[in-house]
N, C-alpha and C positions, 0 to 999 in steps of 0.2 A: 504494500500500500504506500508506495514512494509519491514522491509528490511526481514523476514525471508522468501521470496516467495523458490520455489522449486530449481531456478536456483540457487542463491545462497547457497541454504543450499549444495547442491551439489558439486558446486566451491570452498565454504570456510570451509567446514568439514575439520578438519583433516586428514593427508592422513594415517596415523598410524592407526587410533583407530572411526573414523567416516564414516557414510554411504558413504561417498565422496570415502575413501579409497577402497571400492567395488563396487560401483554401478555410472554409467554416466548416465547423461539423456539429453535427444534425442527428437526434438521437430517433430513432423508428421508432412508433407506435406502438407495434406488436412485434412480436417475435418475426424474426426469418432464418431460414437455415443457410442462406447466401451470407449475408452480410452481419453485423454489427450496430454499424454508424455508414453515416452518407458525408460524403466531403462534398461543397459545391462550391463554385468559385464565388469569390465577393468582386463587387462589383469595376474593382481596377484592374482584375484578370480574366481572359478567357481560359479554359480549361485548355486549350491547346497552346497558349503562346508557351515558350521556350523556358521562362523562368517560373510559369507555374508545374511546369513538369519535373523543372529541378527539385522544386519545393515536393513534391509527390515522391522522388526518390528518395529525397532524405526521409521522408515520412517512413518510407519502406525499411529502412534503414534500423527506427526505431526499436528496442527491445519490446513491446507490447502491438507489433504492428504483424499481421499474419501474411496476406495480400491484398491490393488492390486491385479492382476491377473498374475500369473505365465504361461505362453507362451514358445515356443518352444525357439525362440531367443529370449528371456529376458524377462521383466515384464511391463505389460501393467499398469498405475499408472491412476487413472480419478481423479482428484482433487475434493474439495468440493465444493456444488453449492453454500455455503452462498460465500465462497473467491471468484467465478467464478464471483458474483453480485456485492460484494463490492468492488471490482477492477475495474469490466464494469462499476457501475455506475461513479464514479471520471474518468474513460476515455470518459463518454459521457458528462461529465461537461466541458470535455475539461483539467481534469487534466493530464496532460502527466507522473506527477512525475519527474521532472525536478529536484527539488532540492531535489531529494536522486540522482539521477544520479552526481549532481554537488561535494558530498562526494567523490568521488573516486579519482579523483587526486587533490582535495583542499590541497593548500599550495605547490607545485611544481611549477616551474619557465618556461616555454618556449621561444626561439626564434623561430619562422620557418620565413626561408628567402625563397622567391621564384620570380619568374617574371625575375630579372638582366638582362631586355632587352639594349640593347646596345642605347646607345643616338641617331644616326644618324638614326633609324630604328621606323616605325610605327608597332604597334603589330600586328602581322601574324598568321595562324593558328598553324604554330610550335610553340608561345609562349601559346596557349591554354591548353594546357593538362600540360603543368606544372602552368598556372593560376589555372585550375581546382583541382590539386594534393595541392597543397599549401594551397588554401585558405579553401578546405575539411579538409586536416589534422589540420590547427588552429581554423577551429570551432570544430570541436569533441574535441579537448583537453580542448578548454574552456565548454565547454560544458559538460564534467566531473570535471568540477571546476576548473583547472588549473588558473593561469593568462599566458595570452600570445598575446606575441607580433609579431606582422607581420612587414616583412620586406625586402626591398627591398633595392639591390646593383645594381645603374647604371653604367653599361659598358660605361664609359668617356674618359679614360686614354688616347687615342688616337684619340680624337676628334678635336683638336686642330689644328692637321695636316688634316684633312678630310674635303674637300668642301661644306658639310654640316654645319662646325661648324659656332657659332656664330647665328645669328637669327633665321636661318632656325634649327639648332638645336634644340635653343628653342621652335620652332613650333612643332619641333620632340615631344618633352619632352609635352607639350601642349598636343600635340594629344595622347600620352598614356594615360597621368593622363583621360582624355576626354574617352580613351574608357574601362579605368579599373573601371571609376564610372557607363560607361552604365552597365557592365558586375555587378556591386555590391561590388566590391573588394576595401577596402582601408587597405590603407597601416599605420601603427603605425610610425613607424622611415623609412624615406629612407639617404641611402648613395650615394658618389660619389665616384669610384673608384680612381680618380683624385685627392682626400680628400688625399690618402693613396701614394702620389709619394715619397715623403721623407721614409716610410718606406720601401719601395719597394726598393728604392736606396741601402739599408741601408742592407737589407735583401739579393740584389741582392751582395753585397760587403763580403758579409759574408759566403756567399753560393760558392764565386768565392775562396775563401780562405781556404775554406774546402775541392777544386776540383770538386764542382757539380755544374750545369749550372741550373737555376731555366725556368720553360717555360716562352719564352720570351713574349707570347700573354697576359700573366694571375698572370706579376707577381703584380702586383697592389692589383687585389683580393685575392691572397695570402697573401699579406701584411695586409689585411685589419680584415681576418680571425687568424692571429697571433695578430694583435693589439687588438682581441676581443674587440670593446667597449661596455661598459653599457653592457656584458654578464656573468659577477659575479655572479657566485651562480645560471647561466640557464644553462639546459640543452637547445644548440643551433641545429639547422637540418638544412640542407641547402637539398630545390628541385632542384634538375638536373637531366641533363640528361646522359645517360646512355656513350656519350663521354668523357667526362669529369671521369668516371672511372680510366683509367690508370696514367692519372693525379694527380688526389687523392690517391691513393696509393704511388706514386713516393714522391712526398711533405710530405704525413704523416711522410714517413720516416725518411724526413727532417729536420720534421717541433721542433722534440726534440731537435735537436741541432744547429736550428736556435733562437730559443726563450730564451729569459734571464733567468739568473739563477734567481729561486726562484717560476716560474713559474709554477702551475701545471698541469691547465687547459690546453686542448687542443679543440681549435673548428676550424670547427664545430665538435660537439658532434656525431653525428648520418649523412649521408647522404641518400640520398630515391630518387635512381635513376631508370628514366624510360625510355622507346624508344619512340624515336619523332615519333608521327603520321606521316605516309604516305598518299600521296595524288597524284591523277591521272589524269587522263587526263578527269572524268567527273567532279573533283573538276574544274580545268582549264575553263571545255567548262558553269558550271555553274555560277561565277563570274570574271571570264576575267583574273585570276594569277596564278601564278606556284604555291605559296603559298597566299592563299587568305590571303586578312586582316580579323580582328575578327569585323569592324566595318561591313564591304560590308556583313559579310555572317549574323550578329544580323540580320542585316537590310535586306535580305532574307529571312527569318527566321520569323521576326516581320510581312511579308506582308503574308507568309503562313498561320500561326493561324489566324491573322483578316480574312484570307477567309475559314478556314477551318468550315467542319460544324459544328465540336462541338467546334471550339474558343471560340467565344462570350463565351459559359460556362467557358471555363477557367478563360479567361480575366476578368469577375465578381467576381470569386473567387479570383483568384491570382494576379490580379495588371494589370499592363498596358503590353500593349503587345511587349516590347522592355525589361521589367524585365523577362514576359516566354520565351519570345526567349534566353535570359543570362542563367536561369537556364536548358532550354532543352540542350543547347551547352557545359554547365559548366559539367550536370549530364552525358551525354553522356561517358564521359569518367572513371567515377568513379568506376560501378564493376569491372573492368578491372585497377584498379588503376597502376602496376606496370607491367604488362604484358609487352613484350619487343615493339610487334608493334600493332598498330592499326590502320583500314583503317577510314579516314575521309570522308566520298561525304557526301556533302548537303541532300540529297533523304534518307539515315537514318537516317540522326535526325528526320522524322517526319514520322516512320514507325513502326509500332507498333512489339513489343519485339527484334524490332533490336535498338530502343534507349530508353536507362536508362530513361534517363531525361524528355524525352516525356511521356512515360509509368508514370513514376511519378507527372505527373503533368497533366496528365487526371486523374488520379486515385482520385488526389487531389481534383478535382473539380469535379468529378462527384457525383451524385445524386443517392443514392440507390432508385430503381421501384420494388422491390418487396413486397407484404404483409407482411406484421407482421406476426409471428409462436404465436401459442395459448399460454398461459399459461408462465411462467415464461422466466425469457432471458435464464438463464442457461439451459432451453431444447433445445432448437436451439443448434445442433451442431455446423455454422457458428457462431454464437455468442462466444462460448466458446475457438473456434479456434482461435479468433478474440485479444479475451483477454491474451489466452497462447504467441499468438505471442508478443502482447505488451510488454511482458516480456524478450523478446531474445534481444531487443535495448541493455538492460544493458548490458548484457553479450558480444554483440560484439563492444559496446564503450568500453569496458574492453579491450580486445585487443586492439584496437588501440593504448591507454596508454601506452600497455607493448610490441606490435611489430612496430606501428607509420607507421600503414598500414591500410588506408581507407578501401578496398577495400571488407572485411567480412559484415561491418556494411553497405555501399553501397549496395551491394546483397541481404541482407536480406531485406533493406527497401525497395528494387523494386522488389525482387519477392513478397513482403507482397501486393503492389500494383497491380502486376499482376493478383495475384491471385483474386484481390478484383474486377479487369476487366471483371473477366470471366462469369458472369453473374450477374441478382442483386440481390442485396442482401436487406437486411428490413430497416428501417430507424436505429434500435436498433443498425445495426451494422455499417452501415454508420459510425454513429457516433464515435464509440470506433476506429475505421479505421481510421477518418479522423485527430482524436490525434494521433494516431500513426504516421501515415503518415507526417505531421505538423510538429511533433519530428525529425522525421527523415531527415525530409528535413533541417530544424533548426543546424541539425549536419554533415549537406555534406556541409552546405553555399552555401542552394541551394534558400534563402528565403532573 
């Protein structure tokens, strides 16, 4: 499990003078007993000019290259069976290759803030999909070795006036903490937006002096986001939602000539905005809300699998049945990470390839039933496909790094799963799947 696998060599060529510079590779859908991977020229070479053939020798060259075959659109590549074995076998040991994935962003800093549910308020389905966006994108960053921190800003500032405040508040506050530990989710550092009145004042005063009027709902977490703490030397992201856009643009503008001189940071670094789930009137007629809460619909959720026929299998594999119902509701939303809207009923989370997270967590627990193929792993087609895919994690944790969008790496983990639904497969590949799978789930914070 060297770092020089295909994908790499690919990605990290030079674009000048390396194979990379002519040739992309392309991983196939489905199994084929021909090929592997597809090489196709990019678009500054033709597959016959003279320098993309050089580049195709060296590729032949390669210790994990078997032959090429030149094809109408591009070149068919079939890797070698010894690399196909030594990689299957450390995936059925259960090596996923974690700590080469962890090199990639070792020594880079993270904040992601996400959740800033309001104090007077139990978490609802709208707080969902930015539970699920946040706490995805801080595992894959650490999960390509980052350090990072999660974090939470409580909507406070106006609680004080609000009939809620005082005990019942705190029962508020109670009951998230309460249902973001059923869900898996902790929190590193949390704030109070309340923490930040003096700068807001401070900021509000300065803003009035300049002639612009700061929004008067938000100026606390503006203040809090200019006071940056303990964000030295992170790159910070704040999850929101897709309202809060014109907002942020107006403040950025701001936000240079609000802040003290000497300053040079500006955060949040990065924002990662999505459309709030929709929901209708069979969310309504299934747990009694306009917006249901996340505990009512777990706890839906938890009584389906214990009667479902293939729960129990789950529940064996993956923990108690109030953790599958977290991750089915968490994954749900993830290939679809940034998408503007999404419909929510209760009846697709437990419907097969209309949700992520279910699909991924049978695939998880299921049991390959079919025979073993004769003679070495690498003859099994399904096997070799099994192992190729293993190798795509890297490449879309890669992105995430560089775009800080779940949503590539989500897809590929659950079509890997899908596919592995579709009938059964040998015990051989079970196994390489079920690391894969395990992985993958490890980097959505779906585990």
């Amino acid at each position: 499990m060297g770092e020089d696998g295909p994908f790499d060599y690919f990605e990290d060529q030079p674009y000048e003078s390396g194979a990379g510079a002519h040739w992309a590779v392309r991983a196939p859908q489905r199994p084929s007993d021909r090929f592997d991977l597809k090489l196709v020229p990019r678009a500054l070479a033709r597959g016959s000019d003279s320098s993309a053939l050089k580049a195709l020798a060296r590729v032949e060259r390669e210790p994990w290259a078997d032959r090429l075959t030149q094809v109408d659109n591009g070149v068919e590549l079939r890797l070698d069976d010894g690399w196909i074995e030594t990689l299957g076998a450390a995936l059925q040991d259960g090596d996923g290759g974690e700590g080469r994935l962890a090199e990639m962003a070792r020594g880079q800093r993270f904040a992601v803030q996400f959740c800033d549910a309001n104090a007077t308020e139990e978490l609802h389905t709208g707080h969902l999909r930015n539970l699920a966006l946040g706490n995805a994108l801080a595992a894959s960053l650490a999960q390509a070795g980052a350090t990072v921190e999660r974090r939470n800003l409580i909507a406070d500032a106006d609680a004080d006036a609000d009939a809620s405040s005082g005990e019942g508040r705190a029962g508020r506050l109670a009951g998230q903490r309460r249902t973001l530990r059923g869900l898996g989710i902790a929190f590193d550092r949390t704030f109070r937006e309340s923490d930040f009145r003096a700068d807001a004042a401070e900021l509000t005063a300065r803003s009035l002096a300049l002639g612009e009027r700061l929004p008067g709902g938000h100026i606390c977490a503006l203040a809090y986001w200019v006071a940056a703490p303990k964000l030295e030397g992170t790159t910070s992201i704040w999850v929101c939602g897709e309202g809060w856009a014109p907002e942020v643009v107006r403040c950025r503008a701001l936000v240079g000539e609000l802040m003290s001189e000497g300053v040079d940071d500006v955060h949040p670094t990065y924002e990662v905005f999505y459309g709030r789930p929709s929901t209708g009137a069979q969310v309504r007629a299934s747990v009694g809300q306009s917006l249901p809460l996340i505990d009512e619909l777990i706890e839906w959720l938890r009584a389906e699998i214990e009667g479902h026929p293939r729960g129990q299998e789950m529940l064996v594999r993956l923990g108690p049945a109030e953790r599958v119902a977290a991750q089915v509701a968490l994954g749900y939303f993830l290939p679809r990470a940034l998408t503007p809207r999404v419909d929510l009923f209760p009846e697709k989370l437990l419907r097969t390839r209309e949700s992520p997270g279910w699909d991924l967590a049978r695939a998880r627990a299921h049991e390959g039933r079919a025979p073993a193929t004769s003679g070495k792993p690498a003859e099994d087609p399904d096997y070799r496909f099994a192992v190729v895919q293993s190798e795509l994690h890297r490449s879309e944790l890669r992105l995430v790094v560089e775009r800080l969008d779940t949503g590539p790496l989500a897809r590929y983990v659950v079509q890997l799963a899908r596919w592995y639904l579709q009938r059964g497969r040998s015990e051989a590949v079970e196994r390489v799947v079920r690391t894969v799978l395990d992985r993958g789930a490890r980097g959505l914070g779906l585990e």
